[in-house]
N, C-alpha and C positions, 0 to 999 in steps of 0.2 A: 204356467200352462199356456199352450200357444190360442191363441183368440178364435182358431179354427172350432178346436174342442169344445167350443162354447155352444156349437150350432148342433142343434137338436139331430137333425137329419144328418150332421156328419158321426155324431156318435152312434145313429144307425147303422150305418154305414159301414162303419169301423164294427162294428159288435155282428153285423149280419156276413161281411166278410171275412171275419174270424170264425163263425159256427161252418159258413159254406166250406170255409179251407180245411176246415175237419173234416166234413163230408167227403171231400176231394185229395185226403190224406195225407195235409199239409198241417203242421202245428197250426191251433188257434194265436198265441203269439207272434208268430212268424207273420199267418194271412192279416193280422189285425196290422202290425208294423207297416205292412205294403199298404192295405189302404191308409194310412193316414199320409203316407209320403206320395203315394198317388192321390191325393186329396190333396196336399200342401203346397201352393202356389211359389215356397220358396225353398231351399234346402234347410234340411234341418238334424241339429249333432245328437249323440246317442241320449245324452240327458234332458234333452230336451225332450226328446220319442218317450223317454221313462216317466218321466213327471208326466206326459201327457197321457198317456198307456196307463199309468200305474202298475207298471209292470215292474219287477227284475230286472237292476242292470244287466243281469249275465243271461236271461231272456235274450231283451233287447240287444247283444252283441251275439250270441247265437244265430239269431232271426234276421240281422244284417248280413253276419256272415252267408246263412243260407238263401236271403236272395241275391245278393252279389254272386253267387256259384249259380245260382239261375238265370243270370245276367239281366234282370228284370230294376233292380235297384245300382246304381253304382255313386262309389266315394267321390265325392268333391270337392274342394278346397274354397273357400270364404275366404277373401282379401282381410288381414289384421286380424283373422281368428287362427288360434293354431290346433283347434279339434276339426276330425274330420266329419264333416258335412256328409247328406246324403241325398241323392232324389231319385221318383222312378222312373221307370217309363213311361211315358203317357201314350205314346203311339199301339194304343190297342190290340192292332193287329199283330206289330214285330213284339210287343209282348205275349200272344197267342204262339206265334211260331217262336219264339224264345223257351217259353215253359216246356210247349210242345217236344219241343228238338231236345233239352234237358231231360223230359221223362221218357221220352224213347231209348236216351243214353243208358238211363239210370233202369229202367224197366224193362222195356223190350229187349235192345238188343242183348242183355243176358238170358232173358228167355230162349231167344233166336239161338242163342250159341249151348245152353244147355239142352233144346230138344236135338240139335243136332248131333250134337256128340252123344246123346241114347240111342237116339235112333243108328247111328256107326256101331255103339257097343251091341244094338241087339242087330244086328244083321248077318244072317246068315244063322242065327241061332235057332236051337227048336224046343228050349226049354222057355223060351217066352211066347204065349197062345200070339196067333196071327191076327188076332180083334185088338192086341195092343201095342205090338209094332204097328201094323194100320194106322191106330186111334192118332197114336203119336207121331208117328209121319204126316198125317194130315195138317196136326195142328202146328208142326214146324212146319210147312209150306203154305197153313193161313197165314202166321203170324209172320212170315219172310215176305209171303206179296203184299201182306198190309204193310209192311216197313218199306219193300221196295216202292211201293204206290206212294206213301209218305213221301219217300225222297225224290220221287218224282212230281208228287203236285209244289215241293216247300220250292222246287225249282222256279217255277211259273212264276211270270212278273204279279206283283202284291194286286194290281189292277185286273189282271186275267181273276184271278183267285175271289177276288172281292164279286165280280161278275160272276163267276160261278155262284160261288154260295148264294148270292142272291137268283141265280135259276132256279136252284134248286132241284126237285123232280125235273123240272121240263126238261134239262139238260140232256133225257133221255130221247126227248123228242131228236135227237142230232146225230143218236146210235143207228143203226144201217138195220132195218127189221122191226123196227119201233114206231107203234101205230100213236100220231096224235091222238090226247083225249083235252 
């Protein structure tokens, strides 16, 4: 077991990780894997994640695989080992807009693309009530400006972006009609 596991607070760490990634609809396995490799100051190969985890080897290769497709963990290569290694991201933020940009893949834009094609098939029709073409036209053109706006702030240098979020509210103060408070 790697000497990491030993420390009280990183088995916190790892166990509060895994209950959040549920909440947030990510296997408990999977979020537990990330944090221990985001914890782990070296790379580290599947059997070692497993002995450490006590988890499943086929967990633990599942859970690799799926954050490698989240581009959040990636394979490494160890000079005179021939298993492959693994580590995560640590840069916080390019892993916020990494996750981010993967579930918008995975999520949104097939929302974006199924309300649009309802709302084409009920158009012009009159056996669908006008409260839910509306409803549904509405919500394909929330969820298209939330995506377009997305792809507009992910553009913004990491530095603009980090100043934002740190305005916050006040950022309001900077819109045209908007009274300081």
């Amino acid at each position: 077991m790697s000497p990491l596991l030993e420390i009280p607070e990183v088995k916190s760490f790892i166990l509060h990780w895994g209950e959040m990634g549920s909440q947030w609809g990510v296997n408990r396995s999977v979020a537990q894997v990330h944090a221990l490799l985001y914890l782990s100051d070296r790379p580290m190969h599947a059997e070692e994640i497993t002995l450490g985890l006590n988890l499943a080897r086929s967990n633990i290769s599942n859970a690799l695989k799926e954050l490698q497709s989240y581009a959040i963990v990636r394979r490494v290569h160890v000079e005179g080992d021939r298993r492959d290694h693994f580590i995560a991201e640590t840069d916080l933020w390019d892993m916020l807009m990494k996750i981010t940009a993967e579930r918008k893949k995975r999520e949104i834009d097939p929302t974006i693309q199924m309300l649009g094609e309802l709302t084409e098939q009920m158009d012009g029709r009159s056996d669908v009530p006008a409260h839910v073409r509306e409803k549904i036209a509405r919500m394909h053109d929330f969820i298209g400006t939330l995506a377009h706006w997305y792809d507009d702030v992910r553009a913004l240098p990491k530095s603009t972006l980090v100043t934002l979020m740190k305005l916050g509210s006040k950022v309001a103060r900077l819109l045209p009609g908007k009274k300081s408070t």
